[in-house]
VOFI-45839 format. One line per 8 residues: number of its first residue (from 0); for each residue x, y, z of N, C-alpha, C, O. Coordinates in steps of 0.02 Angstrom, whole numbers. Example, Ala and Ser with C-alpha at 12.3 -4.5 7.8 and 13.67 -1.06 7.14 Angstrom:
<rs>
0) 660,-284,390,615,-225,390,660,-165,390,712,-166,423  642,-112,354,684,-53,357,645,2,394,670,57,402
</rs>
This chain:
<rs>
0) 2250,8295,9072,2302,8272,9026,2313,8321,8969,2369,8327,8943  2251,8362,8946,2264,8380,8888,2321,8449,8898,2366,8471,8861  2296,8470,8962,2336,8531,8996,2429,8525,9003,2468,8573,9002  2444,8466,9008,2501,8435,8990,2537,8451,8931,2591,8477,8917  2474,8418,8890,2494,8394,8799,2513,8481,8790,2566,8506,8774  2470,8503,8801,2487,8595,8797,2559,8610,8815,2593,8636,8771  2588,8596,8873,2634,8609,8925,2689,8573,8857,2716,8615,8820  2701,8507,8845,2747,8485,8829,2754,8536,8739,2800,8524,8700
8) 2712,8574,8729,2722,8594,8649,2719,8513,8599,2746,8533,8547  2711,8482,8593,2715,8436,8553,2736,8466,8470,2753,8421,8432  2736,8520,8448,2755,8546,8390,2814,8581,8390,2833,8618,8345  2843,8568,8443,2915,8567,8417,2958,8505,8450,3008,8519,8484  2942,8454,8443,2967,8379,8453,3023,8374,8372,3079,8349,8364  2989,8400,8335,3009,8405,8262,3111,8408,8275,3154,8367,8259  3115,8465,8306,3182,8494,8314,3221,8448,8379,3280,8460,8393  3188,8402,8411,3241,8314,8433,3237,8272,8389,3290,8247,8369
16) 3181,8252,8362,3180,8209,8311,3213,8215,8260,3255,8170,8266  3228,8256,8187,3260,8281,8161,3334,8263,8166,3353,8225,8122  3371,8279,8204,3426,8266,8216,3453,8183,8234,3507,8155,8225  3402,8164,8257,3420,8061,8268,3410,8046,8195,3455,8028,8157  3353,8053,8182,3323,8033,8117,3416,8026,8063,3434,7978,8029  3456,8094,8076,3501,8099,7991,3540,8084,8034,3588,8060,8003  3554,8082,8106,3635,8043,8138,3609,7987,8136,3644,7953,8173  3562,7949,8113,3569,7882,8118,3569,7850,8032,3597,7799,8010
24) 3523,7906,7990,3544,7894,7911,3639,7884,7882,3664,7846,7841  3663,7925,7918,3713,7953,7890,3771,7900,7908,3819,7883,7874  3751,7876,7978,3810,7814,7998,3817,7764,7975,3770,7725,7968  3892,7748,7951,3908,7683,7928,3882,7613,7943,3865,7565,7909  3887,7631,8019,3863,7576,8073,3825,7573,8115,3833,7572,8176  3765,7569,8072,3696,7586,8102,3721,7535,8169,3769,7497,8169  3657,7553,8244,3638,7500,8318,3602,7548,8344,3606,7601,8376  3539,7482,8298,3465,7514,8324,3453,7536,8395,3424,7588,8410
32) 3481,7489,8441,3460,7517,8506,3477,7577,8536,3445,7614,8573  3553,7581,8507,3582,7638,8513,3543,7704,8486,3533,7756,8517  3529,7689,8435,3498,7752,8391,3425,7771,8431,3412,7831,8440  3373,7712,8457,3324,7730,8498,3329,7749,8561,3282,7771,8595  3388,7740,8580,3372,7760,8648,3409,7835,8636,3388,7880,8673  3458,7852,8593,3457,7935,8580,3394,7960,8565,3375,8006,8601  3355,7940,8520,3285,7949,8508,3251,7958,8546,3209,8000,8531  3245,7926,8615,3209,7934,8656,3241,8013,8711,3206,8061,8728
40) 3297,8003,8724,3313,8051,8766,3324,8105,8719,3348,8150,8755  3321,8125,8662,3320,8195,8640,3232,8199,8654,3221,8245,8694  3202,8182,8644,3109,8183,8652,3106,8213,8700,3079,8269,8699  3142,8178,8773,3136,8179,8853,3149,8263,8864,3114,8311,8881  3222,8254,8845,3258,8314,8850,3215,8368,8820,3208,8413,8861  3184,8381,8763,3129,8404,8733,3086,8434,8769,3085,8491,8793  3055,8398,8769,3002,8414,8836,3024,8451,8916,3027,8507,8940  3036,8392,8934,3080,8444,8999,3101,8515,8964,3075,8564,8990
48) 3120,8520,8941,3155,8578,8930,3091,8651,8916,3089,8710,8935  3064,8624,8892,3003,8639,8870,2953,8659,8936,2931,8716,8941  2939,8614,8978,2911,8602,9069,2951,8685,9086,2926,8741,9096  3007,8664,9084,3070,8730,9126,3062,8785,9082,3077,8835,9114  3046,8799,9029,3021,8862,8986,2972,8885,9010,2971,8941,9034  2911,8837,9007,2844,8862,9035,2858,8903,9098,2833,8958,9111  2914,8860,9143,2905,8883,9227,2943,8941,9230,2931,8992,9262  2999,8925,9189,3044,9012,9220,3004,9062,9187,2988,9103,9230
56) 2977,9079,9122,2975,9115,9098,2923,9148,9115,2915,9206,9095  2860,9103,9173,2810,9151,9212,2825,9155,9265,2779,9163,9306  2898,9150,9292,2927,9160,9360,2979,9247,9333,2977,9302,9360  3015,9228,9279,3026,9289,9248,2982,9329,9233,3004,9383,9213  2932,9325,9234,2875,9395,9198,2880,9386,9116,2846,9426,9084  2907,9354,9091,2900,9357,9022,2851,9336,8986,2831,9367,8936  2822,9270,9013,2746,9273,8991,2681,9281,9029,2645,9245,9064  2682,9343,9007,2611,9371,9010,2512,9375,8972,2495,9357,8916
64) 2476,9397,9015,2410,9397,8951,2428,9428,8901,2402,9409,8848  2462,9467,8900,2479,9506,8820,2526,9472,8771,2537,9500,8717  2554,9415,8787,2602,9372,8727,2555,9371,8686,2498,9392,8698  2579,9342,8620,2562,9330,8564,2547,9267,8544,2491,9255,8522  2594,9217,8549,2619,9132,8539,2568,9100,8582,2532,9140,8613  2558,9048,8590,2497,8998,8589,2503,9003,8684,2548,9036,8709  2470,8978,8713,2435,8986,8777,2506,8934,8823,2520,8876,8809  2536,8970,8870,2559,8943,8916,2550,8911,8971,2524,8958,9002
72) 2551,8867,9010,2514,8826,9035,2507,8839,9118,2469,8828,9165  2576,8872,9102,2593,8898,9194,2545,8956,9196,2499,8962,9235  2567,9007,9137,2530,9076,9144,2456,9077,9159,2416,9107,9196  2458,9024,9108,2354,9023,9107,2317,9002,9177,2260,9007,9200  2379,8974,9200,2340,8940,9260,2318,8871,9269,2300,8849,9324  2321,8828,9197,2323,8762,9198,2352,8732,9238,2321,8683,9257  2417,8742,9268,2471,8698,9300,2497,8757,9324,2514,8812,9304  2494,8713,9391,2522,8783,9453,2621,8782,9445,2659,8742,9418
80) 2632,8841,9480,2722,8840,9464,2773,8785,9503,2833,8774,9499  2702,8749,9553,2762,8699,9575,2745,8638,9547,2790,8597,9556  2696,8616,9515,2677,8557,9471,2715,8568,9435,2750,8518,9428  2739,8632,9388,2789,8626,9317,2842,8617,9336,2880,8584,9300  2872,8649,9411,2942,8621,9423,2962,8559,9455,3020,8542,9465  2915,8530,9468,2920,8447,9475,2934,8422,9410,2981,8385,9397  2884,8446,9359,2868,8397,9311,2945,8400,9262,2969,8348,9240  2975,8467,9252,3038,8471,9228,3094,8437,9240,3138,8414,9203
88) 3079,8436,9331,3132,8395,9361,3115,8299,9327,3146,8256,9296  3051,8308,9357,3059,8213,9334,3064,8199,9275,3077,8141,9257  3050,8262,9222,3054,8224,9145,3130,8213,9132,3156,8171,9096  3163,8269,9177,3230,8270,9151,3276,8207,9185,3316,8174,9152  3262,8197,9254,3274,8140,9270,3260,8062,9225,3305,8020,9224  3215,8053,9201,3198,8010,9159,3274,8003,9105,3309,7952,9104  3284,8053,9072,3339,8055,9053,3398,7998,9067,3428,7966,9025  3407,7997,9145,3461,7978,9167,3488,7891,9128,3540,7881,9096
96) 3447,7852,9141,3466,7783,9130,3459,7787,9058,3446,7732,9035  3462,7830,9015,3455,7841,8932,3518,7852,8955,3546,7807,8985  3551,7920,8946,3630,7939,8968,3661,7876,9001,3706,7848,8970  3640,7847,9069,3683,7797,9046,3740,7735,9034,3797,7712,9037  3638,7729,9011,3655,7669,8941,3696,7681,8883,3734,7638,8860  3688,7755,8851,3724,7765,8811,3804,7773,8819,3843,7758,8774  3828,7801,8891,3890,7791,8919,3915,7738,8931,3972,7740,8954  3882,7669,8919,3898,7619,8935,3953,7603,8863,4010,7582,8859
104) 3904,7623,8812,3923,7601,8748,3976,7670,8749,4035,7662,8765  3953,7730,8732,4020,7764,8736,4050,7803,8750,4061,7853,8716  4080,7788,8821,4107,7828,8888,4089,7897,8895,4033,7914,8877  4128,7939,8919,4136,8005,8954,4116,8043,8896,4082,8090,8915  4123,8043,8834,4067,8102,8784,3993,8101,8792,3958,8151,8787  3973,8044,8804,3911,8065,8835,3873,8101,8885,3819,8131,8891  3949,8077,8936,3911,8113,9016,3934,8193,8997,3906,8239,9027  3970,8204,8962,3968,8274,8943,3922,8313,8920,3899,8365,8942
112) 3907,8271,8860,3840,8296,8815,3783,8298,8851,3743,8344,8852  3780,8223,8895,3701,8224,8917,3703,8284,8988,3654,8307,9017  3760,8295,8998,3761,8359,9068,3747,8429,9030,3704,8470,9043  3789,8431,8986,3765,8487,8963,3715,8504,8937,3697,8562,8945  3665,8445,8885,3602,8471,8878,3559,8489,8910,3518,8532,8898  3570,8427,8993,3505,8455,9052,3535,8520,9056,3500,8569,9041  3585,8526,9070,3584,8605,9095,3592,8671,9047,3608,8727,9068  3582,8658,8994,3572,8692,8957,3482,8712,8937,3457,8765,8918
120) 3456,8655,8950,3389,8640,8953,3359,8684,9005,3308,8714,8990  3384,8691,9059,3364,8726,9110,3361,8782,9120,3317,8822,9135  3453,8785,9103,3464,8873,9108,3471,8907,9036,3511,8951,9021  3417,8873,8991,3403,8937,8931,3345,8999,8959,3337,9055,8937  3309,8965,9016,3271,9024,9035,3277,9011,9093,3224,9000,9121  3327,9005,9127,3328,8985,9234,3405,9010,9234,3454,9022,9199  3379,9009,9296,3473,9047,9338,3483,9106,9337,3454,9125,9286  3512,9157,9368,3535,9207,9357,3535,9240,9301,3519,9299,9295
128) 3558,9195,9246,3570,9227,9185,3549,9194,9124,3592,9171,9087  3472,9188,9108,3442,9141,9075,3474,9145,9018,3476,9203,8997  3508,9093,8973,3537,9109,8877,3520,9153,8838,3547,9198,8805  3439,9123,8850,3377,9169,8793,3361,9223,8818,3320,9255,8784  3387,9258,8891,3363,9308,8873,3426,9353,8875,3420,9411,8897  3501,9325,8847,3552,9360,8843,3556,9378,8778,3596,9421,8760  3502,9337,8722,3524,9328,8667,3576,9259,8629,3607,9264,8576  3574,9219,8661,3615,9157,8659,3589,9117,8637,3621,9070,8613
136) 3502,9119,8632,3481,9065,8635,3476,9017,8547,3448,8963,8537  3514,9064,8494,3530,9054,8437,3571,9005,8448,3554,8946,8446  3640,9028,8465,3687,8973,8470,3687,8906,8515,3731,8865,8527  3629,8912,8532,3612,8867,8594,3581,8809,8534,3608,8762,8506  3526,8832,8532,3491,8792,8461,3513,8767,8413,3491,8715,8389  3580,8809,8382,3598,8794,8337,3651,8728,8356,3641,8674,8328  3704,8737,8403,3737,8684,8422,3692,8625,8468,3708,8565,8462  3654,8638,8498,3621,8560,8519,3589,8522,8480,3601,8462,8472
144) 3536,8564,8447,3496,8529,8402,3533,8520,8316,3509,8490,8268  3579,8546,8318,3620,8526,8277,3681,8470,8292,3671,8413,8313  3752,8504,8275,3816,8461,8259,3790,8412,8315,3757,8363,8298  3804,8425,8381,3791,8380,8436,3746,8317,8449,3756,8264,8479  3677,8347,8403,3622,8314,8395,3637,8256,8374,3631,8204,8406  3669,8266,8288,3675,8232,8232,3744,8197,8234,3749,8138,8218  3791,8231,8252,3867,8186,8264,3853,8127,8327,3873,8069,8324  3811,8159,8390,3810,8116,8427,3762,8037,8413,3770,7976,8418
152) 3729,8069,8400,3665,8015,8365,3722,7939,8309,3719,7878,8316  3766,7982,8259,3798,7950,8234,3876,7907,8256,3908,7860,8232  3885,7954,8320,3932,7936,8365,3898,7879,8422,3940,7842,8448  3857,7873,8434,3836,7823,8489,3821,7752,8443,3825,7700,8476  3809,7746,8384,3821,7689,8349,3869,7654,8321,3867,7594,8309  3930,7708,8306,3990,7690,8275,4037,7688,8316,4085,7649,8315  4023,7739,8364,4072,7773,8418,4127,7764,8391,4169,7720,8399  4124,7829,8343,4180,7859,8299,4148,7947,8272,4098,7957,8237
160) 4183,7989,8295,4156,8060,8253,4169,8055,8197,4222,8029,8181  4134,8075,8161,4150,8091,8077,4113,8180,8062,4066,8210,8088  4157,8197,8012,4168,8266,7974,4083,8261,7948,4052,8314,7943  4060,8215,7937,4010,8235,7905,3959,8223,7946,3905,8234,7917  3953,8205,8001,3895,8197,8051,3895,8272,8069,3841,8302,8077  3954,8303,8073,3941,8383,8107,3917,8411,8038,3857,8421,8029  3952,8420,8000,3911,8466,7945,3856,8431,7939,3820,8451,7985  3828,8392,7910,3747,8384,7917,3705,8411,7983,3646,8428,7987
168) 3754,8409,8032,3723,8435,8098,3724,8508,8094,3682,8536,8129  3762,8543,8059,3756,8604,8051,3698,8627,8007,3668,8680,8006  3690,8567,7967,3615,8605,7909,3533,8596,7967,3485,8634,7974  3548,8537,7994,3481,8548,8039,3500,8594,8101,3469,8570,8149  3526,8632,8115,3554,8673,8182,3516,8728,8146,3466,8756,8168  3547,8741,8085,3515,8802,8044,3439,8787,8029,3404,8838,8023  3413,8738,8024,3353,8733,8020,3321,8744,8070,3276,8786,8064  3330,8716,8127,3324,8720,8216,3311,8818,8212,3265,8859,8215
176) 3365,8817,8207,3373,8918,8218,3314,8931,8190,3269,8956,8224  3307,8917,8123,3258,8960,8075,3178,8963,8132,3143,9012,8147  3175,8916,8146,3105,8889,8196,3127,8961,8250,3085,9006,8254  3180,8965,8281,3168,9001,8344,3167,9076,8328,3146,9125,8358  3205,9066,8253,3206,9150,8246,3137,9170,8211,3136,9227,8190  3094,9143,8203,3014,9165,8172,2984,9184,8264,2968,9241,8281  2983,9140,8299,2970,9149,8371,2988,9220,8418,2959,9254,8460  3040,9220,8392,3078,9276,8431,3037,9343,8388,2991,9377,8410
184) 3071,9349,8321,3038,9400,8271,2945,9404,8293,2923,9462,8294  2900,9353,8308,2853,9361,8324,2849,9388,8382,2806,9432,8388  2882,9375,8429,2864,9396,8522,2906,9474,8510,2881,9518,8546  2948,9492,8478,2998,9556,8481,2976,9604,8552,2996,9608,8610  2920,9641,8509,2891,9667,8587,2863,9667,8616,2835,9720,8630  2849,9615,8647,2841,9570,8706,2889,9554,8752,2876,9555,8813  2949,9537,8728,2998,9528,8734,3048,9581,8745,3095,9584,8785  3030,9614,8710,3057,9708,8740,3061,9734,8808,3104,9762,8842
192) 2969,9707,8822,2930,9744,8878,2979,9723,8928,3011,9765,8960  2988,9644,8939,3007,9607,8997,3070,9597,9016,3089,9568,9067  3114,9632,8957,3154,9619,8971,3206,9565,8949,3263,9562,8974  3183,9526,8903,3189,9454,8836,3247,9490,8811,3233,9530,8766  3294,9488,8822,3353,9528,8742,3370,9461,8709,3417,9423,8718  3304,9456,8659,3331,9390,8607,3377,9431,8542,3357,9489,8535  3426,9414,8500,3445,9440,8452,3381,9470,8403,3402,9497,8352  3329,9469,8408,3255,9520,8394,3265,9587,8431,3260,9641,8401
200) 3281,9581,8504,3266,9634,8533,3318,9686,8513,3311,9743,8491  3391,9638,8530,3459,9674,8547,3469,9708,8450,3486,9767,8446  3460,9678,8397,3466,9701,8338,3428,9713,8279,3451,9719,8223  3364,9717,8296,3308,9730,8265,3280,9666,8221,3301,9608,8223  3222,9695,8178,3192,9668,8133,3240,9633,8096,3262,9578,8113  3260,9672,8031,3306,9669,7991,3353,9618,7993,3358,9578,7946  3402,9617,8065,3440,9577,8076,3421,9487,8069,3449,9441,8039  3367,9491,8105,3344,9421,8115,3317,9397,8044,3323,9339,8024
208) 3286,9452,8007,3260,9422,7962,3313,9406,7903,3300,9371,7854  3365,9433,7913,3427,9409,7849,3456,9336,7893,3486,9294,7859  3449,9325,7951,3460,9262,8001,3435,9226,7975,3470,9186,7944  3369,9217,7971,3315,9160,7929,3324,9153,7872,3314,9098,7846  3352,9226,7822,3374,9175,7792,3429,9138,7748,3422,9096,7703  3480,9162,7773,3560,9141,7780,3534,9073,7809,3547,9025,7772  3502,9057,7865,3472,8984,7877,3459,8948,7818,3502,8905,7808  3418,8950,7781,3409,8905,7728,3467,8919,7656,3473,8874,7614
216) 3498,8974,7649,3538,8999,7598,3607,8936,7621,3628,8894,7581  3629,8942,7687,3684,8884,7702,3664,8823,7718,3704,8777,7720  3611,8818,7728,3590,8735,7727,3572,8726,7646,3584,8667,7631  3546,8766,7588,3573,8746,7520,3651,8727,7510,3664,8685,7467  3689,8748,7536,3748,8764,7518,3793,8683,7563,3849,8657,7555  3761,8673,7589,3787,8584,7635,3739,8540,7602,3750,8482,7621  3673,8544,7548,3655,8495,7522,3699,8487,7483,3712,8428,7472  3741,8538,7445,3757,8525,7388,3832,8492,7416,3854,8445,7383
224) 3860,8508,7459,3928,8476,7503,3903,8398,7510,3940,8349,7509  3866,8398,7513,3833,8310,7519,3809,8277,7462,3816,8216,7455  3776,8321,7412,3776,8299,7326,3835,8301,7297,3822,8293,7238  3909,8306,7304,3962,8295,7268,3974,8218,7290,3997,8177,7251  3958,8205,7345,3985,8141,7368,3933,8096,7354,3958,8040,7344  3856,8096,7349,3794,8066,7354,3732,8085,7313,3675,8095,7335  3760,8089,7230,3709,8114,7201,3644,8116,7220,3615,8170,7211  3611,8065,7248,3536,8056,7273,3533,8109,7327,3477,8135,7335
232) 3586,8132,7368,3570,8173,7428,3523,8238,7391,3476,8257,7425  3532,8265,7340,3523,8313,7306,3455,8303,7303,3422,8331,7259  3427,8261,7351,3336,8280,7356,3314,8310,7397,3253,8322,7399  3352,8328,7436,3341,8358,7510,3332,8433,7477,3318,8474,7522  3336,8460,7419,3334,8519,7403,3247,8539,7411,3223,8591,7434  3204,8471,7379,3138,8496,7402,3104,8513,7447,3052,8546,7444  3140,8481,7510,3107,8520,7561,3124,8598,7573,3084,8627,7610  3172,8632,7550,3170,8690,7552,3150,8728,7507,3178,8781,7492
240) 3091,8701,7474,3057,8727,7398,2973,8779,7450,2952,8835,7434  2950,8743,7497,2913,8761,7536,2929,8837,7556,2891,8886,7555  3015,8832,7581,3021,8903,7620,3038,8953,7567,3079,8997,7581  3011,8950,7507,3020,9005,7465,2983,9080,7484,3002,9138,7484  2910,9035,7502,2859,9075,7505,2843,9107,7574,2803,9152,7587  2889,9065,7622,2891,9080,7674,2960,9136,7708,2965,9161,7765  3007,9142,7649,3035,9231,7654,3019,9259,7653,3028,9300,7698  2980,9268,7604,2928,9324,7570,2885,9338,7641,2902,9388,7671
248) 2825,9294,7672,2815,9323,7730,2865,9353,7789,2855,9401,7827  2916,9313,7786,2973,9328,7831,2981,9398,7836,2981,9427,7891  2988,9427,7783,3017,9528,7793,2967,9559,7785,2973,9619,7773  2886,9523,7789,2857,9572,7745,2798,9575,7817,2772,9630,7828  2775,9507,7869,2721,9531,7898,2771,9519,7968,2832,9507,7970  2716,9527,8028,2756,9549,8083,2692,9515,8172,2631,9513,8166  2714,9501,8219,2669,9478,8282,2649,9419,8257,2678,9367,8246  2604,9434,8252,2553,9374,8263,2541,9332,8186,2527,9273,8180
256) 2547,9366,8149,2537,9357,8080,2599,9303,8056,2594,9264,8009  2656,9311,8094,2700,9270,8078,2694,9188,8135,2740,9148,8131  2640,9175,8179,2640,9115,8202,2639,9061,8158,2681,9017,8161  2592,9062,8117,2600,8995,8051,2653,8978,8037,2664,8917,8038  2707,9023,8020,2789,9011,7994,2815,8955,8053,2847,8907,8032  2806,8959,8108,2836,8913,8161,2832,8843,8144,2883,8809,8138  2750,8810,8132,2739,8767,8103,2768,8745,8043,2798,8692,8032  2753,8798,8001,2799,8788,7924,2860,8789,7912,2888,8788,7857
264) 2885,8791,7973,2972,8812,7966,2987,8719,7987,3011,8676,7950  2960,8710,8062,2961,8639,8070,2956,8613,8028,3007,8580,8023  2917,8600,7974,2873,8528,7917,2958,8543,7881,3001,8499,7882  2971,8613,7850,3020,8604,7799,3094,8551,7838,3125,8509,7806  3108,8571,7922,3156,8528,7960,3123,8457,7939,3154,8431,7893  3074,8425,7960,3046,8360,7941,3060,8340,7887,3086,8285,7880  3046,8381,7835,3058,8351,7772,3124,8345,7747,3154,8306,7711  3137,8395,7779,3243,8390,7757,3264,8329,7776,3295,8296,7734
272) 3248,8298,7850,3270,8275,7884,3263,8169,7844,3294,8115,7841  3180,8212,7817,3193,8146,7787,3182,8118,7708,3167,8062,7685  3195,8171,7683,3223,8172,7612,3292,8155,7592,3304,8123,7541  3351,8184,7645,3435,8168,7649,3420,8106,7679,3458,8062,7658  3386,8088,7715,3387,8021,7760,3371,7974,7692,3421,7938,7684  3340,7965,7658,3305,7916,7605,3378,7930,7548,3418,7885,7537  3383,7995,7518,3441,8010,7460,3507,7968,7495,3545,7926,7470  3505,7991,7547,3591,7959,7558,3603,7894,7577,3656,7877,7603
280) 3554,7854,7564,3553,7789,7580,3529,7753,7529,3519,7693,7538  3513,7789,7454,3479,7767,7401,3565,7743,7368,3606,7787,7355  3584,7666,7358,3650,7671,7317,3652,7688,7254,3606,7699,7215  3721,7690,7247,3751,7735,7177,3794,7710,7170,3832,7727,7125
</rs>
């Protein structure tokens, strides 16, 4: 089991959760069930997705004994390559009667969304032309685990889009990113070797690291789009009081030295997630 718990990453659950958590703060018209069972299938989707990382990416050659980032489950040998591609398949299947239920409540945007995340889930590192290793896998992150995340989350209860479910979805998308671009900046060459062209490889250091943090510079810049309307929102600023200190490592160390930031990049998403969640629901 524990070989699993490994497999699924459980530390970055942060970046599905996150996003239900403020599409369900933010909606007029809260329906709990609605909101849990998105809850549940961003988790699913999570994971699976996660299963299909492990498997392509030691079917790609990309992870090797020489990575850097915490122990892979296929690579190591824990879980052979056709146990992980079962297990991708059935987690992602699980999915299905979440999708939908939620199509029940509200039609054909779902079967869109929920098609495109499995398969986006899949082919960020599968198919011909894996996302992440085109360099995509930014905008990948940024739009699922963002606008999509958070509008949909707030769309399956109201089933109504609103302007502000996407921009809030845009501040955790950018938070989402910040997580993958410490990852990428850590694996760089590693990722070189194999062949990975993450926006690390294709534009250096430099690039990514003004990425991370334009990440938190425009997610200041949508608290405060949400403090004109919700004075209390304007607490969500503390969770990005953490990543002060965590720029400063950002340009300054490099490999391995930057794994902690992954973790610390998550807690600051957590806390965003539920600092705006508590402010924007505090009346005024």
């Amino acid at each position: 089991m524990k070989d699993w718990i490994l497999a699924a990453r459980l530390r970055t659950l942060p970046a599905a959760i996150a996003p239900v958590l403020l599409g369900w703060s933010i909606c007029e018209q809260k329906h709990t069930l609605a909101a849990i069972a998105a809850l549940l299938g961003a988790i699913l989707i999570q994971i699976a997705t996660n299963f299909a990382n492990d498997y392509f990416d030691f079917i790609n050659g990309a992870d090797t004994e020489d990575r850097i980032g915490p122990t892979r489950a296929t690579q190591a040998g824990l879980i052979t390559p056709k146990q992980m591609k079962w297990a991708f398949i059935f987690t992602f299947a699980l999915t299905l009667p979440i999708i939908g239920y939620l199509t029940i409540r509200g039609g054909m945007p779902i079967i869109w969304i929920g098609a495109a995340s499995i398969a986006s889930g899949i082919l960020y590192t599968g198919g011909p032309k894996p996302l992440g290793y085109m360099g995509l896998g930014d905008i990948f992150v940024f739009v699922f685990f963002g606008p999509i995340a958070v509008a949909g989350t707030d769309y399956v209860q109201s089933l109504t889009w609103s302007t502000n479910g996407l921009v809030l979805g845009a501040a955790c998308g950018l938070l989402s990113t910040a997580i993958l671009v410490v990852n990428n900046l850590r694996d760089r060459e590693t990722d070189a070797v194999v062949g990975k062209n993450t926006l690390a490889v294709r534009f250096g250091e430099t690039f990514v690291r003004v990425e991370y943090s334009l990440c938190f510079i425009l997610t200041l810049a949508i608290i405060g789009y949400f403090g004109l309307q919700r004075p209390w929102a304007w607490i969500a600023i503390l969770a990005l009081l953490p990543g002060i200190p965590l720029q400063k490592s950002m340009w300054t160390e490099n490999g391995r030295a930057l794994d902690p930031n992954l973790g610390k990049t998550a807690k600051i998403l957590v806390l965003f997630s539920i600092l705006f969640s508590i402010g924007w629901n505090i009346p005024t």
